[in-house]
MARVOKE-109888 format. One line per 3 residues: their letters; for each residue z, y, x of N, C-alpha, C. Coordinates in steps of 0.001 Angstrom, whole numbers, plus 500000, padded with zeros to 6 digits. Atoms other than C-alpha are relative to their C-alpha. Layout:
BEGIN
a	Z:Y:X:Z:Y:X:Z:Y:X | ...
end
This chain:
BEGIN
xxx	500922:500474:501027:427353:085111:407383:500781:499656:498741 | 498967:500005:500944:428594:085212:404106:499072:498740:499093 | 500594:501364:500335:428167:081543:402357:500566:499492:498465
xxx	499324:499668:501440:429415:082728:398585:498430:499622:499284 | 501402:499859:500274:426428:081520:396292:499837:500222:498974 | 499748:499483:501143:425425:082424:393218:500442:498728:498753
xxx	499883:501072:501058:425735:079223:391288:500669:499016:501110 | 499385:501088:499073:427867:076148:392559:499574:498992:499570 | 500877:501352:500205:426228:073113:393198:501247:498857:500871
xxx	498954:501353:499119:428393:069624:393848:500266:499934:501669 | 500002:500410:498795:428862:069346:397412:499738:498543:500228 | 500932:501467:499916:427696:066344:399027:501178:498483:499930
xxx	498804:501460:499800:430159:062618:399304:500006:500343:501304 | 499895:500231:498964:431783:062517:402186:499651:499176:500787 | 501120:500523:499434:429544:059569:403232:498851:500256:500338
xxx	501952:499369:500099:426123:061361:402371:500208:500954:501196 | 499822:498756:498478:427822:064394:404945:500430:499231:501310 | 500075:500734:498820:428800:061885:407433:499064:499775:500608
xxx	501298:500376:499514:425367:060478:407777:498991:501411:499855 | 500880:498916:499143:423819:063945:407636:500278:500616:500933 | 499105:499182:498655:426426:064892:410281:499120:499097:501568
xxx	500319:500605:498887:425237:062270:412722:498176:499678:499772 | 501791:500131:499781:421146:062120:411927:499589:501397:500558 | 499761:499023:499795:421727:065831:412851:500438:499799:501453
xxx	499515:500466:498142:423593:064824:416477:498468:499401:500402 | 501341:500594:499516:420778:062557:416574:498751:500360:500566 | 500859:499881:499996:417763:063714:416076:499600:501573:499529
xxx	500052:498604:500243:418610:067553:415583:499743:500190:498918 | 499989:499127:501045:418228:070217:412619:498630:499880:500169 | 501877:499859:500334:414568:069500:411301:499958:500321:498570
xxx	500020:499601:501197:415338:071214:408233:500643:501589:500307 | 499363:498579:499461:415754:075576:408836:501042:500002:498544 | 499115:499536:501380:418884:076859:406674:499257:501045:499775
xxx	500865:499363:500908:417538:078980:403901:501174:501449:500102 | 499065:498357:500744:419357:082680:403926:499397:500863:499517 | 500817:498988:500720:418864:085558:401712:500361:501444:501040
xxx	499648:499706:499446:419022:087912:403907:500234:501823:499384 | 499179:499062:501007:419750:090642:401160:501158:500158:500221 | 498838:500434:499796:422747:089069:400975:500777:499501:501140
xxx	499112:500583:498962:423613:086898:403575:500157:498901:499317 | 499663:500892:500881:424180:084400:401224:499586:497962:500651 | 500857:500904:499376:423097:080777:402427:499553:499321:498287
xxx	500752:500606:501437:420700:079595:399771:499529:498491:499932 | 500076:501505:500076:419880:075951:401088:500148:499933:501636 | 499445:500456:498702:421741:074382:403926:500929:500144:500559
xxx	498651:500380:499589:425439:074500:403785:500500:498909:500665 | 499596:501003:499551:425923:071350:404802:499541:499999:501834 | 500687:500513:498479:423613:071360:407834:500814:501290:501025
xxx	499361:498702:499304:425351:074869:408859:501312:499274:500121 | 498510:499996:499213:428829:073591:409041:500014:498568:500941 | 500502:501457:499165:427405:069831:410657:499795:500488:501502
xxx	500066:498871:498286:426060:072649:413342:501192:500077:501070 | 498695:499171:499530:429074:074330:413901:500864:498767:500477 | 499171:500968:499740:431353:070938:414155:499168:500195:501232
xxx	500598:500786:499375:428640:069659:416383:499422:501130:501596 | 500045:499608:498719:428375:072648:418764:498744:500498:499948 | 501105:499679:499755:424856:073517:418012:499383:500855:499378
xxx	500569:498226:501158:422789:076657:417047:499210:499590:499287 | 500991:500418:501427:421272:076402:413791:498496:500225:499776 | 501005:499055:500346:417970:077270:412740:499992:500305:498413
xxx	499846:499002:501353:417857:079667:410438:499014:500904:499470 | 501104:499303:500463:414949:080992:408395:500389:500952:498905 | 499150:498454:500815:416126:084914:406815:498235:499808:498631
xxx	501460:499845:500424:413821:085315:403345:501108:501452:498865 | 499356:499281:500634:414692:088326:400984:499136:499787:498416 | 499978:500419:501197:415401:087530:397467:500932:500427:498816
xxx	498864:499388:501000:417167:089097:394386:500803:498935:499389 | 499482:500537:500107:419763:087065:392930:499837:499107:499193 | 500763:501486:500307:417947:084840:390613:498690:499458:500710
xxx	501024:500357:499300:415348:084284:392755:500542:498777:501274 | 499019:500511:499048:418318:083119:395297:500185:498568:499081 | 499749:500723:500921:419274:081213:392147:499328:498788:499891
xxx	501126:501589:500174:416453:079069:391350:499287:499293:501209 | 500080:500975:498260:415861:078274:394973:500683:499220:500549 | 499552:500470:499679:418692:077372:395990:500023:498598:498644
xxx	499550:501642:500200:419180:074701:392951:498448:499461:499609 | 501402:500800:499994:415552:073708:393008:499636:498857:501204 | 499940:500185:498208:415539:072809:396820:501082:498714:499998
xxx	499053:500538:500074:419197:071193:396720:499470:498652:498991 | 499907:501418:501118:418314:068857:393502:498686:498932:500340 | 501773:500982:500036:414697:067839:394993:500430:499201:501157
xxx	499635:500658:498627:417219:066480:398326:500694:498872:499261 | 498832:501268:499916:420228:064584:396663:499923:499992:498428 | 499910:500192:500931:420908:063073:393681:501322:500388:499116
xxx	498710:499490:500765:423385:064137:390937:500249:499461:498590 | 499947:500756:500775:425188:062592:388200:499842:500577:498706 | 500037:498938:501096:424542:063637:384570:501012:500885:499707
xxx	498577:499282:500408:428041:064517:384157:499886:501697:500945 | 500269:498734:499041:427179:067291:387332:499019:500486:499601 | 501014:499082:500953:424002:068352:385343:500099:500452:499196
xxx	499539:499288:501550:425668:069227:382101:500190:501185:500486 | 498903:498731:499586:428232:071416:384357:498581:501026:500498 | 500938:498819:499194:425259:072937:386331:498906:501048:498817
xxx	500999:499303:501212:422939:073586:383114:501219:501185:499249 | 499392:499453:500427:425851:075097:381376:500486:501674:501203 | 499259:498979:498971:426952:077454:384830:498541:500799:500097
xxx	501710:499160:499966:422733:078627:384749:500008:500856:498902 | 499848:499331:501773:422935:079447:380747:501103:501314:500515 | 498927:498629:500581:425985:081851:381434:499397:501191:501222
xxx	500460:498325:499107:424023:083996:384378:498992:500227:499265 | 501061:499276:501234:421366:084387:381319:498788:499538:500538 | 501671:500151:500105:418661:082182:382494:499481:499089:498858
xxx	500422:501179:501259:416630:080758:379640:500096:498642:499959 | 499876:501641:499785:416926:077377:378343:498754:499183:500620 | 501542:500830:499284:413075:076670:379837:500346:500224:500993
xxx	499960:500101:498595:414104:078047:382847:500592:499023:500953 | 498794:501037:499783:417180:075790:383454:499524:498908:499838 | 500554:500857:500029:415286:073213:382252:498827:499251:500998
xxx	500807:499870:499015:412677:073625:385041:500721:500266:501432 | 499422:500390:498717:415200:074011:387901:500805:499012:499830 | 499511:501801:499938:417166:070913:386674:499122:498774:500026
xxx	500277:500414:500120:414715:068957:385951:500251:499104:499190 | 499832:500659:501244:415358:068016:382586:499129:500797:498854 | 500704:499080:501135:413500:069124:378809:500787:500797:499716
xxx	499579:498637:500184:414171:072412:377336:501171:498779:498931 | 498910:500679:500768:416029:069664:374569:501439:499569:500424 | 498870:499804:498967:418565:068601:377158:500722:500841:499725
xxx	499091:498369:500031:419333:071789:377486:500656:500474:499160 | 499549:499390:500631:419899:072771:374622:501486:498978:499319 | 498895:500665:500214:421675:070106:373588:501843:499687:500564
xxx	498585:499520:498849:424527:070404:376535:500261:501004:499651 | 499799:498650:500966:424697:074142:375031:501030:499276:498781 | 498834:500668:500795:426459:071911:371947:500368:499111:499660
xxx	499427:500664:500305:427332:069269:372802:501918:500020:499967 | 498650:500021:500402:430876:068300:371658:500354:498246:499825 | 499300:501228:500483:433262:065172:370923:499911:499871:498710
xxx	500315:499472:501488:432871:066168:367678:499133:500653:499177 | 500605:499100:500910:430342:067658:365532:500599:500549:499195 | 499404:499030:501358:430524:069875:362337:500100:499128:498865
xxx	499646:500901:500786:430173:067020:360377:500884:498542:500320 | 499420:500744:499417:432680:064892:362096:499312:498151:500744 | 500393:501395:498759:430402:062186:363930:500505:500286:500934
xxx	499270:500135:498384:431502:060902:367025:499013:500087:501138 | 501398:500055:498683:429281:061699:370211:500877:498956:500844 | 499661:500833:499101:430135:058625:372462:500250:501255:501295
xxx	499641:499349:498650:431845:060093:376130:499005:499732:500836 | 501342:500798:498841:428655:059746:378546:500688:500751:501198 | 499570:499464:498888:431081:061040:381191:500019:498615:501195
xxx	499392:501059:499453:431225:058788:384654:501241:499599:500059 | 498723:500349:500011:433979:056701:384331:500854:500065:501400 | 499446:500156:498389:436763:056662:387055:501235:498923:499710
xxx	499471:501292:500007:438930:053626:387594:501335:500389:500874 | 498819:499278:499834:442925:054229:387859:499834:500033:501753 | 499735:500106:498780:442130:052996:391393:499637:501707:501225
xxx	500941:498885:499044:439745:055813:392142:500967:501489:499389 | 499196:498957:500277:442214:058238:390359:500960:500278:501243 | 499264:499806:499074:444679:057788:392829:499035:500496:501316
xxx	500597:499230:498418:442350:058403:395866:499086:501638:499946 | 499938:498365:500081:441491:061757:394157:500630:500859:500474 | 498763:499304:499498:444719:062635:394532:500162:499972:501208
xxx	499509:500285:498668:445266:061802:397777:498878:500588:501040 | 501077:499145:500039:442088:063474:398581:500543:501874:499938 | 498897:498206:500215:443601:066782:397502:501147:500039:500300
xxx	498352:499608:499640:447092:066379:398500:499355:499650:501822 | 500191:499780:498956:445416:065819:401735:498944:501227:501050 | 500665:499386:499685:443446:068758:402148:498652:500433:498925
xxx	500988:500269:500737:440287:068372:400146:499797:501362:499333 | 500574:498576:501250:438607:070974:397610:500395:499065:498548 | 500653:500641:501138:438252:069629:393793:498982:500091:500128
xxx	501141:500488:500372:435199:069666:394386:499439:499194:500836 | 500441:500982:498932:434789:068108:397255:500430:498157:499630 | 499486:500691:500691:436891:065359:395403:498865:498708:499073
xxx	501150:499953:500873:434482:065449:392563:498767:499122:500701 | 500975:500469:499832:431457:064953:394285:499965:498369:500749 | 500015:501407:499857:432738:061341:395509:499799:499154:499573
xxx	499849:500425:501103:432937:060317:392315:498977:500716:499052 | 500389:499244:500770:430215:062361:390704:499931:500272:499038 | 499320:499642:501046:432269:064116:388295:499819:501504:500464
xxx	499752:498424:499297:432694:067759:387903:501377:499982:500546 | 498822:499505:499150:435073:069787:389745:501496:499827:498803 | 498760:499769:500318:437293:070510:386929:500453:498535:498748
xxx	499650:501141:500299:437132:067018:385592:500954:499440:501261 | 499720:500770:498772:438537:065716:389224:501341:500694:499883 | 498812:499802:500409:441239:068214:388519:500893:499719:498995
xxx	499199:500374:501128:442440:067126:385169:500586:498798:500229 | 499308:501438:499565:442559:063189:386565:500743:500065:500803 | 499317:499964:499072:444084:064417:389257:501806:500615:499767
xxx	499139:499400:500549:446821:066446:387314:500937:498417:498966 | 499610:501314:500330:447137:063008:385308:500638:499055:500756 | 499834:500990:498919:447423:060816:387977:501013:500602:500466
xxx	498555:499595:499546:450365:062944:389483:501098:499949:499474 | 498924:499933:501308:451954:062960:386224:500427:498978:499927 | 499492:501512:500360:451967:059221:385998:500615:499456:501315
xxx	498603:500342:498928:453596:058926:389584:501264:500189:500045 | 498655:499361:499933:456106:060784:389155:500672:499727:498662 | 499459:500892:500897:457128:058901:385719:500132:498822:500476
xxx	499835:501261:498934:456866:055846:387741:501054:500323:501015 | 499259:499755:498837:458763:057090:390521:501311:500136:499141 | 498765:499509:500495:461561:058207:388077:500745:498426:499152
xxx	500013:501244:500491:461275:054685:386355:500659:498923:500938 | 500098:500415:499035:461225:053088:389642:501907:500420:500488 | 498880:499254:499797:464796:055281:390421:501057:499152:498821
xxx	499170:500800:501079:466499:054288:386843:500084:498210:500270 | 500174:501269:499779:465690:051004:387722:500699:499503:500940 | 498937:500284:498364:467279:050633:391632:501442:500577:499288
xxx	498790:499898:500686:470459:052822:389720:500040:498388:499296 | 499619:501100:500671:470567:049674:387605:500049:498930:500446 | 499804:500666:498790:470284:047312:389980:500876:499903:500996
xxx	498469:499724:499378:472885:048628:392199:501588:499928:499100 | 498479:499919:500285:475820:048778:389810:500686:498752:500494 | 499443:500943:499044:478388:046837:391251:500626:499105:498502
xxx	499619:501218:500586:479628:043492:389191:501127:500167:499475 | 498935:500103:500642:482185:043623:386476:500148:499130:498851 | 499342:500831:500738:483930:041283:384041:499475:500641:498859
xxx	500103:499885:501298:482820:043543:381023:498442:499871:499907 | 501053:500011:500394:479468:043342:381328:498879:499082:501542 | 500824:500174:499082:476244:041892:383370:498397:500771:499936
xxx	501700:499429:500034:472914:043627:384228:499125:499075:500452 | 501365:500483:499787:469561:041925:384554:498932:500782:500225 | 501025:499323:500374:466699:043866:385622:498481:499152:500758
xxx	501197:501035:499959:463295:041814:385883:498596:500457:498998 | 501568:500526:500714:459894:041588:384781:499655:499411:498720 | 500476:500741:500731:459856:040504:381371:499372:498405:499828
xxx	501137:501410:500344:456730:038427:381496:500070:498710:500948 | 499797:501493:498504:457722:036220:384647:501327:499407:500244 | 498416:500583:499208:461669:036115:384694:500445:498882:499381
xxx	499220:501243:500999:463362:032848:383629:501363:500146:500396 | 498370:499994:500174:466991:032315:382883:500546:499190:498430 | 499816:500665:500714:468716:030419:380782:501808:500683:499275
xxx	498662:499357:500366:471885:033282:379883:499007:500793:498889 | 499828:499204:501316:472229:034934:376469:500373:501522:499869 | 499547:498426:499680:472336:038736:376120:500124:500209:498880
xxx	499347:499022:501223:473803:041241:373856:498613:501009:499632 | 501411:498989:500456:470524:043676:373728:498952:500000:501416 | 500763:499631:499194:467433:043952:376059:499385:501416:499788
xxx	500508:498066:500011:466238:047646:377145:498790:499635:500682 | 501507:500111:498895:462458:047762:378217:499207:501245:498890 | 500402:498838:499979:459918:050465:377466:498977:499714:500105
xxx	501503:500147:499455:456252:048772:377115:498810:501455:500154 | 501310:498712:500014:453108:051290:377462:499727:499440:498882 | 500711:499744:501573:451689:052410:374378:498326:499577:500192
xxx	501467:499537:499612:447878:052316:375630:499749:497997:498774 | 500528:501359:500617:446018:049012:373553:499997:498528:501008 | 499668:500923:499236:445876:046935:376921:501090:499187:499952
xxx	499003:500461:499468:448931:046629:377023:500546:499171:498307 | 499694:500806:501452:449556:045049:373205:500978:499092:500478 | 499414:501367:499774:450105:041522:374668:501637:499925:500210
xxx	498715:499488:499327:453139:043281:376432:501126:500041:498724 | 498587:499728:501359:455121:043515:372523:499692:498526:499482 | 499853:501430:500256:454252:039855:371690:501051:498878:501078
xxx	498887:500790:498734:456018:038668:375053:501481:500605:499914 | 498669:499265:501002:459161:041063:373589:500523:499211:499782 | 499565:501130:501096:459043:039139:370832:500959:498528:500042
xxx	499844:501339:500047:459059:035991:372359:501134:499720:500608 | 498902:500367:498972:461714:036544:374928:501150:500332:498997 | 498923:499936:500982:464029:038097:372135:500391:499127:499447
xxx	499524:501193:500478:464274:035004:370190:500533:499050:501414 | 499310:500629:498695:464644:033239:373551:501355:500202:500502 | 499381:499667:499493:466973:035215:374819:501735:500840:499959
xxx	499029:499318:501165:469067:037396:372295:501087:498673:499766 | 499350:500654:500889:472407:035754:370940:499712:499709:498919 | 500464:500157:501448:472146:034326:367542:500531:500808:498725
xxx	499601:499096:501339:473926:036796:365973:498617:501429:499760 | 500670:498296:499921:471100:039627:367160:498469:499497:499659 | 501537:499848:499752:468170:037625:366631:498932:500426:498772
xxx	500956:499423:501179:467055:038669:363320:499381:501641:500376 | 500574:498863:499356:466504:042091:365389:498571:499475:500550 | 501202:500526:498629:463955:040168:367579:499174:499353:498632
xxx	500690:500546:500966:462426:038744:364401:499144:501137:499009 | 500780:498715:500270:461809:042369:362954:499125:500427:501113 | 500770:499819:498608:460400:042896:366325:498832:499716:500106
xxx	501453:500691:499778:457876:040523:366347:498954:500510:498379 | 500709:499334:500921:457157:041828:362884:499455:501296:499905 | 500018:498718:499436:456994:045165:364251:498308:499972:500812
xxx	500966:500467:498489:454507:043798:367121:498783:499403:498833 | 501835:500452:500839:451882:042023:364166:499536:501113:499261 | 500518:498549:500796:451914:046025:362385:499364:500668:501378
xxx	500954:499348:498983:450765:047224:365734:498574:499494:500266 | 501365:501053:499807:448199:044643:366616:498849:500407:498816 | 500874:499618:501525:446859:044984:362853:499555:501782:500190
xxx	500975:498738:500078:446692:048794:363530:498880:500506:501228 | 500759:499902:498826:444661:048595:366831:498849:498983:500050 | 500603:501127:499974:442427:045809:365760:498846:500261:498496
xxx	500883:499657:501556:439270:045467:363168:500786:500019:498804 | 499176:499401:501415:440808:046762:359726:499449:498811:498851 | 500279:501506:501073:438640:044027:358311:500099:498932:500381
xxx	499673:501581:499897:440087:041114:359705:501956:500082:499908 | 498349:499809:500099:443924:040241:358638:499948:498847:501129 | 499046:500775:498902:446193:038360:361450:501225:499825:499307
xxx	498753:500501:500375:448898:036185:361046:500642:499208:501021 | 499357:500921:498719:451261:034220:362796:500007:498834:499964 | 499966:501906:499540:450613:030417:363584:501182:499807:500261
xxx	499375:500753:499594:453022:029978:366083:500688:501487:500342 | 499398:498640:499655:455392:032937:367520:499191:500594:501091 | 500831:500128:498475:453028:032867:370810:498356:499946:499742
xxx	501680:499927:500322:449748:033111:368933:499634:500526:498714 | 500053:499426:501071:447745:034663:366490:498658:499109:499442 | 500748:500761:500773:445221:032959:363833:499209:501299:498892
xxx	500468:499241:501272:442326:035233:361540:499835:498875:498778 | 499746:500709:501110:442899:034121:358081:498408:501027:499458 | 501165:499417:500925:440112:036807:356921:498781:500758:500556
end
């Protein structure tokens, strides 16, 4: 049976297929899989066909013959009237309908959205022609859930199977996921430079420190500190605590470095912050709007 379809629809969460795996043990297949039997194709009821197969049991299977949009708008008519899907998976699906040439009413009538929708996903952009900004209406994913993408796919998984956990598209789940590998393995190399520095063994010309910034105390004087904050806006606070430890910490011959520093650290702030409010410095450890 060949189970290639014409359009790809999300697959289900691996929770939603769990619990149709076992209401299925339960209480059997009370839903026939849909084949074209043109094709062979399965047009509604992948899930319950391979739930079968795990589970040892013969399917039922209702053969109907259908040309390939006919296959088309069945299968995602059927599928979208069972489970739910996130807009971000309706853009992708309206857009994957448009390129086998079905009209924007049609698409609009097996998604179940207006022909406007439609058309609008056709162009939408980050950008217009006149440079407005379209806000991201993508679901968000949370670094936490990035990582279990990955780990998801480095353990087997599809992207799309990925995806639909998180209902994102497929080749969104791959890009975070391409991210998320990227930023381990800068970590990991970070993580490496770091134990090297840590290990050198103890000499008279020099001493290493390697610590945490924001938590280490000590009461010794250094020649230069090496650190490497993240650029991202969160992390801001992270060049004010610099600041603060430089004067702290620096000899007094270096600290006018640590004093450009912190001056360095109120041109960032000012450029990541409303343009119409100025900042100044109160205290070295706080900031005050003057405007």
């Amino acid at each position: 049976m060949n189970e290639t379809v014409s359009v790809s629809l999300p697959p289900l969460a691996a929770d939603d297929y769990t619990r149709l795996k076992v209401s299925i043990q339960q209480d059997g297949q009370r839903i026939p899989i849909i084949v074209n039997e043109t094709t062979g194709e399965v047009i509604d009821g992948e899930h319950r066909l391979r739930a079968c197969g795990e589970l040892g049991i013969k399917p039922v299977i209702e053969q109907r013959a259908l040309d390939e949009k006919e296959a088309t708008r069945l299968k995602v008519t059927l599928n979208l009237a069972r489970r739910q899907v996130s807009p971000e998976q309706k853009r992708e699906l309206i857009k994957a309908l448009r390129a086998m040439e079905f009209t924007q009413q049609e698409v609009a009538s097996m998604v179940g959205v207006s022909q406007t929708t439609v058309s609008k996903t056709e162009d939408e952009s980050n950008i217009t022609s006149n440079n407005t900004f379209i806000p991201d209406q993508r679901r968000s994913v949370t670094p936490a859930q990035a990582e279990k993408i990955v780990d998801k796919i480095e353990a087997g998984a599809t992207q799309a199977q990925a995806a639909a956990d998180y209902g994102i598209s497929s080749q969104r789940a791959g890009q975070i996921a391409a991210k998320a590998k990227a930023k381990r393995k800068r970590d990991a190399e970070r993580q490496r430079k770091a134990d090297e520095a840590a290990a050198l063994p103890p000499d008279d010309r020099w001493r290493v420190h390697v610590a945490d910034i924001r938590t280490y105390q000590t009461d010794t004087r250094f020649d230069f500190i090496i650190t490497d904050p993240p650029y991202p806006r969160e992390y801001l606070p992270l060049y004010e605590t610099l600041a603060e430890r430089a004067l702290e910490w620096l000899k007094s011959a270096r600290r006018s470095a640590a004093r450009a520093a912190a001056s360095c650290t109120w041109a960032s702030v000012k450029r990541f912050t409303n343009p119409d409010r100025i900042f100044r410095f109160s205290r070295l450890n706080s900031w005050s709007v003057i405007g």
